[in-house]
C-alpha positions in Angstrom: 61.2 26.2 -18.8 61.5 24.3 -15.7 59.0 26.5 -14.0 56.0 26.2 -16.1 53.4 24.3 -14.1 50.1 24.3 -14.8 46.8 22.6 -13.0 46.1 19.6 -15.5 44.7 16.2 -15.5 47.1 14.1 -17.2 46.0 11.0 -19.8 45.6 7.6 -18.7 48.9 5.2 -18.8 46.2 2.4 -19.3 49.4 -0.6 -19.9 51.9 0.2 -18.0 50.1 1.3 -15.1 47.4 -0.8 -12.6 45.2 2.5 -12.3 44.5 5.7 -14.5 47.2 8.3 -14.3 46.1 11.5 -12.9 47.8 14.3 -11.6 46.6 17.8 -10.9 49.4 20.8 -9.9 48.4 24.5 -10.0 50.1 27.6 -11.7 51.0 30.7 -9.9 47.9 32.2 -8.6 43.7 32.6 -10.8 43.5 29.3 -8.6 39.8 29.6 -8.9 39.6 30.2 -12.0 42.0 27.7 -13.2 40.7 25.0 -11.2 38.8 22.0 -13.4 36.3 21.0 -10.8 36.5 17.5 -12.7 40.2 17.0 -11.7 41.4 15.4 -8.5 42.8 17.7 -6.2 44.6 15.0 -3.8 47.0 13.2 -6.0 47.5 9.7 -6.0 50.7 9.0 -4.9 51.2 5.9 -6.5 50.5 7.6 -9.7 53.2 9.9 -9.2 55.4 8.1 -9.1 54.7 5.7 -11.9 54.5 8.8 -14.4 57.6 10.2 -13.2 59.3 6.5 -13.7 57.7 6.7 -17.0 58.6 10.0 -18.0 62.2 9.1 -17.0 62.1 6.3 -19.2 61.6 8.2 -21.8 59.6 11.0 -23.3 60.6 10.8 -27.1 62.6 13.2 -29.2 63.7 14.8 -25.3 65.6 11.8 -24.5 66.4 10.9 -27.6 68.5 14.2 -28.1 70.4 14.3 -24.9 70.6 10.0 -25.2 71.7 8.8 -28.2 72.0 12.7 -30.5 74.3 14.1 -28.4 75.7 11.7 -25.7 75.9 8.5 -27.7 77.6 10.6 -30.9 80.1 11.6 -28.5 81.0 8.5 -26.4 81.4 7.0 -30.4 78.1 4.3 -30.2 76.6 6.2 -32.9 78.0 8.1 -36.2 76.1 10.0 -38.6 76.9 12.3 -41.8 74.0 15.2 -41.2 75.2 17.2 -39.1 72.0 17.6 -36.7 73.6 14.3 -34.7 75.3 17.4 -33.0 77.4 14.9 -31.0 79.0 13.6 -33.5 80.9 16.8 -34.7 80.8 18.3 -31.0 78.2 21.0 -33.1 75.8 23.1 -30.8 72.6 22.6 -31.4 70.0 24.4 -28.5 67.2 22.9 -29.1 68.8 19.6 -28.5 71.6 20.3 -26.3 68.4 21.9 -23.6 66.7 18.7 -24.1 66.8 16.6 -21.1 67.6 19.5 -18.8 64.2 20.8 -19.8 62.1 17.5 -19.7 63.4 16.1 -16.4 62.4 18.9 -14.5 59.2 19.6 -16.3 58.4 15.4 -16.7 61.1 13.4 -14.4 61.5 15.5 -10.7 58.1 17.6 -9.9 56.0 14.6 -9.4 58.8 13.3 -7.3 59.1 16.4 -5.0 55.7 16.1 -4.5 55.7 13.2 -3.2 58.7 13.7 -0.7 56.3 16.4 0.7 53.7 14.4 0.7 54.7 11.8 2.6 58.1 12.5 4.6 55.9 13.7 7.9 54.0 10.3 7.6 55.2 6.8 9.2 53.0 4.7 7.6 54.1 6.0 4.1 57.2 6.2 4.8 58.2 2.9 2.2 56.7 5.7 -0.4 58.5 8.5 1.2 62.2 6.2 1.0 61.4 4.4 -2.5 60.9 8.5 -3.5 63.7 9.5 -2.2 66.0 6.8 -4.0 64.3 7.5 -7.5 65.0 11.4 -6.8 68.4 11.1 -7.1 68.6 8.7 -10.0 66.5 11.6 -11.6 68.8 14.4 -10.5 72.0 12.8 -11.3 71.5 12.3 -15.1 71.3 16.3 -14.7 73.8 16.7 -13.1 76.1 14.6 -14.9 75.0 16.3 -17.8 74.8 19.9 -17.3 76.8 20.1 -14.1 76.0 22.5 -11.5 71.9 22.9 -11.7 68.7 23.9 -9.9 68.3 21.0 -7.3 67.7 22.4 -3.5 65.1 24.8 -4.3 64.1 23.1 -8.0 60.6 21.7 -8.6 58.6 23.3 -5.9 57.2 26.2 -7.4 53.9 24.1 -6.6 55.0 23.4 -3.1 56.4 27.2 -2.0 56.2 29.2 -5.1 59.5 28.9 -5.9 59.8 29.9 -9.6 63.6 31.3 -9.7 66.1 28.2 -8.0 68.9 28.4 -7.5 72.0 26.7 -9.0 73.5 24.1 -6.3 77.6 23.3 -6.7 77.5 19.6 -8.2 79.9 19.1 -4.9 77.1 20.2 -2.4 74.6 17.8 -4.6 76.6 14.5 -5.1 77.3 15.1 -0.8 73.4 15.4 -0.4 72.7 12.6 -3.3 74.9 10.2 -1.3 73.5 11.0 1.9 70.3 10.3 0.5 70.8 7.0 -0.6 72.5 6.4 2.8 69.7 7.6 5.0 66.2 6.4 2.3 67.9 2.5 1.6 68.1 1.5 5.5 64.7 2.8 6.0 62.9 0.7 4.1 60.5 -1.2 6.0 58.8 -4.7 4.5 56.3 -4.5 7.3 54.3 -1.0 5.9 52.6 -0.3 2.1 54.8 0.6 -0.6 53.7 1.6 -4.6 52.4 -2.0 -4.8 51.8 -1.8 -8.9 52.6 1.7 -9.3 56.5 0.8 -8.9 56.8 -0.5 -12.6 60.7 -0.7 -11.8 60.5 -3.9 -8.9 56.8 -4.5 -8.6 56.9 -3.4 -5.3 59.5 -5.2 -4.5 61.8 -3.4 -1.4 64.5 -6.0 -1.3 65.7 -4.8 -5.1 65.0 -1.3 -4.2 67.7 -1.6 -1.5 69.7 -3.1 -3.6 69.5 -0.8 -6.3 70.2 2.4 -3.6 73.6 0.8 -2.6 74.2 -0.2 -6.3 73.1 3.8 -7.3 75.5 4.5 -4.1 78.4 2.6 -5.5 78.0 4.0 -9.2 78.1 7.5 -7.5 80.6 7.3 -5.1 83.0 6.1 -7.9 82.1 9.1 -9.7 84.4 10.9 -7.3 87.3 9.1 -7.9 89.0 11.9 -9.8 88.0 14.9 -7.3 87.6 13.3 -3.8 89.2 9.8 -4.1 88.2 9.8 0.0 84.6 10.0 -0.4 84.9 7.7 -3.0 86.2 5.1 -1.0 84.2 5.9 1.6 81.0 5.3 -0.3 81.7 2.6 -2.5 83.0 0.3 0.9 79.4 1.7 2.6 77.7 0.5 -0.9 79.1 -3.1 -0.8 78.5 -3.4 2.9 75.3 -2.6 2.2 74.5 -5.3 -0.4 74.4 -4.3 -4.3 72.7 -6.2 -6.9 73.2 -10.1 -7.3 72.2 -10.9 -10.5 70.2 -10.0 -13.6 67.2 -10.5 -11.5 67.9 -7.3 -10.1 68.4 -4.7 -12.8 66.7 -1.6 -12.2 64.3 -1.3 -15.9 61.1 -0.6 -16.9 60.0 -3.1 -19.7 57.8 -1.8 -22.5 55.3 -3.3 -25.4 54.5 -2.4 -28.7 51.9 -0.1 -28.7 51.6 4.0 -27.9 53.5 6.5 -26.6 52.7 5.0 -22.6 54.1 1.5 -23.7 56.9 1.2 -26.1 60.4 1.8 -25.3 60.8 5.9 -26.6 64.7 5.9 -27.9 64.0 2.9 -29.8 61.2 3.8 -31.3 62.3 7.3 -32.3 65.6 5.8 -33.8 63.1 3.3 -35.9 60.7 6.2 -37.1 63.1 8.8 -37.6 66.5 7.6 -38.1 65.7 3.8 -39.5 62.6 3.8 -41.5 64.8 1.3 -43.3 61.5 0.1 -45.8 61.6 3.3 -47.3 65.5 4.9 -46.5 66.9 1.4 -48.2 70.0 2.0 -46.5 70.1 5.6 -45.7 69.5 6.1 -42.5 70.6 9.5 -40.5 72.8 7.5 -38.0 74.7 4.6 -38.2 76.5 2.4 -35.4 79.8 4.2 -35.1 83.0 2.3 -36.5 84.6 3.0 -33.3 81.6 0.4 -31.1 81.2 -1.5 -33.8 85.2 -2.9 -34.3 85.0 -3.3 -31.0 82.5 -5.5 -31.0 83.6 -7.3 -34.1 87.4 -7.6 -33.5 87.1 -9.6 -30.6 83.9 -11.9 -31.5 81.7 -10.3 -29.3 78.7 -12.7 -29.6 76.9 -9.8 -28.3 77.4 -8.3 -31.9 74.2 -9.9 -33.9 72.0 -8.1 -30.8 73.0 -4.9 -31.4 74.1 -4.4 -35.1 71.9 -5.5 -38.6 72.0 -4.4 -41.8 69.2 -2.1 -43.0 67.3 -5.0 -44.8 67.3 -7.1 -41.3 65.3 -3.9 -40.1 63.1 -4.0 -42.6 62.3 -7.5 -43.1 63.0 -9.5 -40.1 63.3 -12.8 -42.0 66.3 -11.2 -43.3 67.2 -10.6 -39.8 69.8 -13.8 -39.6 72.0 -13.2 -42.4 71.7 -9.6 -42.3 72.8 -9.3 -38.3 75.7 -11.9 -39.3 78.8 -10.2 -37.8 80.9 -10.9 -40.9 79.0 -8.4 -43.4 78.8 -5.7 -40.4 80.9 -2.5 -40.6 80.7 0.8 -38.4 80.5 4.5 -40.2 83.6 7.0 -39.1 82.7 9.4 -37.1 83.1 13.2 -38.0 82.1 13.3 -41.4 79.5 14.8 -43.7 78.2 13.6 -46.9 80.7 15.7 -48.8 84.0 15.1 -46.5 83.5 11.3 -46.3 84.7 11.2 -49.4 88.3 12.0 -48.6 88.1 9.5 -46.2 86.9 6.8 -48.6 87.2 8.0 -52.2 84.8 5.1 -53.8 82.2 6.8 -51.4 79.3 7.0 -53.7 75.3 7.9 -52.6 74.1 3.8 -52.3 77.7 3.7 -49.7 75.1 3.8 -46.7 73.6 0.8 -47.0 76.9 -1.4 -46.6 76.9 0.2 -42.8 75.3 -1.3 -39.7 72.6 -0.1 -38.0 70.9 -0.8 -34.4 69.2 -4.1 -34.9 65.0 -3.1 -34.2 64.2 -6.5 -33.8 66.6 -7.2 -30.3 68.3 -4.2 -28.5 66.7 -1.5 -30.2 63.0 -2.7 -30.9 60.0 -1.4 -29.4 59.4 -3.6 -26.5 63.2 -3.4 -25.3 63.5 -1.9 -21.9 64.6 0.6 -20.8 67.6 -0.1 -18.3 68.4 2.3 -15.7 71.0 0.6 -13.6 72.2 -3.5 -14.8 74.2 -6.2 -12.6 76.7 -6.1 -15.2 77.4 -2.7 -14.5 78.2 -3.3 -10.5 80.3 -6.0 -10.9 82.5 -3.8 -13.5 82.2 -1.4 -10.7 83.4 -3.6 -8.0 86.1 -5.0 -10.3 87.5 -1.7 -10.3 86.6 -1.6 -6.7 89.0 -4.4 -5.8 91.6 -3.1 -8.6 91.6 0.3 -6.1 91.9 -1.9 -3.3 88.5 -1.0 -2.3 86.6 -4.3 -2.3 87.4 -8.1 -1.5 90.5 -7.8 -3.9 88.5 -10.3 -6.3 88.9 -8.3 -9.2 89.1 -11.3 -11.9 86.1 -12.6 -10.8 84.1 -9.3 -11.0 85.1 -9.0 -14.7 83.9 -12.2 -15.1 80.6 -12.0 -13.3 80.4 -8.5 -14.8 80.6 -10.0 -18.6 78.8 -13.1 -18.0 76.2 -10.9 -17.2 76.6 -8.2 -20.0 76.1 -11.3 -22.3 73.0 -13.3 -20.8 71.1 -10.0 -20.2 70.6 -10.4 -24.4 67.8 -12.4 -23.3 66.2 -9.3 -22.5 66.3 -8.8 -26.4 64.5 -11.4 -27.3 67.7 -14.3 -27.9 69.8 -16.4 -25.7 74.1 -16.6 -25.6 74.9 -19.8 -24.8 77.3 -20.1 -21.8 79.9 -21.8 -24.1 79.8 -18.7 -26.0 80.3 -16.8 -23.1 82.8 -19.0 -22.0 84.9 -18.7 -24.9 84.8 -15.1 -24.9 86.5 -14.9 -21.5 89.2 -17.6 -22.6 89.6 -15.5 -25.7 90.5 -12.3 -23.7 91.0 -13.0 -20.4 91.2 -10.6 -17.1 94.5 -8.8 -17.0 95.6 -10.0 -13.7 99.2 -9.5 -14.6 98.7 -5.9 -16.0 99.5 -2.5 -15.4 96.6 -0.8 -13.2 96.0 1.2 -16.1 95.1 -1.9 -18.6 93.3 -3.0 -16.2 91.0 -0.2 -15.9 91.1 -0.4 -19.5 89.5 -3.3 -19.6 86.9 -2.4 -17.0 86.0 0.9 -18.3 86.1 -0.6 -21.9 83.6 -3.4 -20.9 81.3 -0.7 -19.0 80.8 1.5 -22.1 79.8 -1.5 -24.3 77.0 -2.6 -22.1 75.6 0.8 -21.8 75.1 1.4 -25.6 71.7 3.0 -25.7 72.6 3.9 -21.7 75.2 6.6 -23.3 74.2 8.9 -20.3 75.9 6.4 -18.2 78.5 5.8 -21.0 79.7 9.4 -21.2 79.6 9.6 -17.7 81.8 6.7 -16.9 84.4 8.0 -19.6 84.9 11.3 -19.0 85.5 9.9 -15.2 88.4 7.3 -16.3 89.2 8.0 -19.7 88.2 4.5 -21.0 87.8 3.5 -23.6 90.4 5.8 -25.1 88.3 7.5 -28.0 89.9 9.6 -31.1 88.2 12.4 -31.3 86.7 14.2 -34.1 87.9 17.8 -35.4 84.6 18.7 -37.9 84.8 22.0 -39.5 83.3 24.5 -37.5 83.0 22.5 -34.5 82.8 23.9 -31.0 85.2 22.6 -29.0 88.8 22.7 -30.9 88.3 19.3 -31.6 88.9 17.8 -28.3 85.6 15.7 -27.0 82.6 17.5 -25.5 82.8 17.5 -21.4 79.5 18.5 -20.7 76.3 19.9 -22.5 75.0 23.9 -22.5 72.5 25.1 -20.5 69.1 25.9 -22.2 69.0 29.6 -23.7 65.7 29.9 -21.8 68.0 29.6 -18.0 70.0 33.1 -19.3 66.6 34.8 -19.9 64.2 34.0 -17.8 66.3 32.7 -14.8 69.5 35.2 -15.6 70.1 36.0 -12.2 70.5 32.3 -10.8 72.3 31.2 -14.5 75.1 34.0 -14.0 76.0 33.0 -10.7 76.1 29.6 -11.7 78.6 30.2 -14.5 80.6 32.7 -12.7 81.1 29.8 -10.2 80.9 26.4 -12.6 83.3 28.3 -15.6 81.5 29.6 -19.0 78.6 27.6 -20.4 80.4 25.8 -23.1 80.6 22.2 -24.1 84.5 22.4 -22.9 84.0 23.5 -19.4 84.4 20.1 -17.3 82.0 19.9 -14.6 83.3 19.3 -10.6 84.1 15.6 -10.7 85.4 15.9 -14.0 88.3 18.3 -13.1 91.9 17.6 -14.3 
């Protein structure tokens, strides 16, 4: 439950972080006696804001469930035959579907609104107040984009004014607030005064890229309202390029990881590599595959990409099988939609050894330990700004957008540990060039198509950025039992714990948002 906040001194994030992590917060009254006189009692801001980055990064099985279980089934980067990869069927599942609504605001935003309060009154921390501020949002819009309309105004500050019962804000009144935001904290960074110095584990303290990644956040939300409020869109994206996105993979907004503990490695990929592809011991038989849908994709048009992101189960467990068992001939996506029993009327010779022909996320490149996390790439903004231009938007340079945008899709595999060589790259875009001549429709094909392949194991962002355009166009799935008629999920449910212990606040949400089901389409999603 989002209101359970306890006074606690947290463990030290001894790699990732310059100084120990502590925290302290109190509960609702027995101050005194809940007070540990060993725990600080004036937090250290920097602190804050590194565990909140952290925590947003990833927390484990939280993000794993709302990531890559239910939002990367759905947008079709992953398949599976048990039917706990709830996405995949468009199955409820509660514990998993409350997932990330329950860990962001118990791990992502308190810290945050704590140190908005903190520092918002105080000029000289007002580079902490600003770099805050930006983070907030990115935290707040994975909900909202999610869930749809959600505690945010009043949310997190049962510390701050005892508020233990928020209330739901319209996703229209949040995105307005989330944009102003942006608009107001970006400008106001100030190079001259202190910022997180190596407590910002995003840009090392960087406040150039933290500009640059507010008008880049700025341009990814204003698009989001192409659908409901194509004037605000416009209006934001043209304020977002004026005021200078990112400019190369120098600027991605990611936290980078390291083998090691919970604090250090990157959380989805380790969780799909101890609980989905223990391949040593499954032989084949993992939960989850890479769907069929992602991987032909990637295959069908000699995406060099492809050797990054998909092995076979013995390149997983033995890495100097790696080569030939990533080699994109021999890969081959599962359907999605099936169990163990109805995959055989699908594929008849199905028999129990069928899984280990079937690729799975490569743990030595995009999935392994020490990937990082990405919140926000380069490639993503210039498929933004291509469709920018194609709306007539931007400079009208759409072309080279797509360009720039899969040039960079391609050298940021050197995050994963490999190179692309720019010939490669090169004769990729020959291969399937920019539709200039095309229908605005292929066109934003194209764009949208791109954008979902470079946010595999971003699938927040992936769902997001299809159920806005409708690209790539995706068959969906009609499981027995399913919950949704067999059309694609449009949102996730609410936790159960919202209708009990916050029934008030949950009622009038749904009463204003439509019923809490997967097939209720959040504001900008409307028809």
């Amino acid at each position: 439950m989002l209101q359970t906040i306890k006074r606690r001194r947290l463990p030290i994030l001894t790699s990732l972080l310059s100084a120990s992590l502590l925290f302290s917060s109190c509960d609702n009254g027995f101050e005194e006696l809940n007070t540990n006189p060993n725990a600080l009692t004036t937090p250290v801001i920097p602190n804050l804001f590194s565990y909140s980055v952290v925590k947003t990064a990833g927390t484990g099985y939280e993000n794993h469930r709302g990531n890559l279980i239910y939002a990367g089934a759905i947008i079709q980067h992953f398949a599976a035959l048990n039917t706990y990869w709830s996405g995949d069927k468009y199955l409820y599942n509660g514990p998993y579907s409350d997932a990330f609504f329950e860990t962001a605001y118990g791990s992502h935003i308190k810290e945050l609104e704590q140190i908005i309060a903190l520092t918002k009154d105080d000029p000289a921390q007002s580079n902490l107040y600003n770099v805050a501020r930006i983070f907030r949002v990115f935290a707040y819009h994975r909900v909202t984009d999610l869930y749809g309309d959600i505690p945010y105004s009043e949310a997190a500050k049962g510390y701050l004014n005892n508020t233990y019962s928020p209330k739901y804000d319209k996703q229209a009144d949040i995105y307005a607030d989330m944009l102003n935001e942006l608009d107001l904290a970006a400008p106001a960074l100030d190079a001259t005064k202190t910022g997180y110095g190596a407590g910002d584990i995003i840009f090392a303290g960087d406040l150039t890229k933290w500009k640059k990644f507010a008008y880049s956040l700025m341009l990814r939300l204003g698009m989001r309202l192409t659908k409901v409020d194509p004037a605000k869109a416009e209006t934001y994206v043209k304020k977002a390029i004026a005021g200078g996105v990112m400019q190369s993979n120098d600027d991605i907004a990611k936290v980078n990881h390291a083998e090691g503990d919970d604090n250090k490695r990157n959380l989805d990929s380790n969780t799909l590599k101890t609980q989905e592809y223990d391949a040593t011991n499954l032989k084949g038989n993992a939960n989850s595959k890479l769907s069929q849908t992602f991987v032909n994709f990637l295959k069908n048009n000699n995406d060099p990409r492809l050797p990054f992101i998909a092995t076979l189960w013995e390149g997983n467990a033995d890495p100097t099988k790696e080569a030939t068992a990533s080699a994109p001939a021999v890969q081959k996506g599962l359907p999605n939609g099936y169990d163990v029993t109805t995959i055989k009327t699908l594929i008849p010779t199905w028999t129990d050894q069928s899984m280990a022909t079937y690729s799975e996320a490569n743990l030595n490149k995009i999935a392994s330990n020490s990937a990082p996390t990405v919140f926000q790439s380069y490639a993503e903004v210039e498929y933004l700004l291509a469709e920018a231009a194609v709306r007539g938007w931007g400079d009208g340079q759409a072309a080279a957008h797509y360009n720039k945008g899969v040039t960079a899709a391609m050298s940021m595999m050197s995050l994963y540990g490999g190179t692309i060589p720019a010939a490669s790259i090169t004769a990729y875009l020959t291969a399937h060039p920019y539709l200039a001549t095309g229908t605005t429709a292929q066109q934003m094909e194209q764009i949208g198509t791109q954008y979902w392949a470079v946010n595999f194991l971003n699938s927040y962002e992936a769902y997001a950025n299809w159920r806005r355009t409708g690209y790539p166009v995706l068959t969906p799935t009609n499981y027995a039992g399913n919950e949704t008629g067999g059309t694609i999920m449009r949102r996730l449910r609410y936790p159960s714990s919202e209708a009990s212990r916050n029934a008030a606040q949950y009622n009038a949400a749904i009463a204003v948002q439509g019923p809490d089901l997967f097939t209720t389409r959040i504001w900008w999603d409307k028809q």
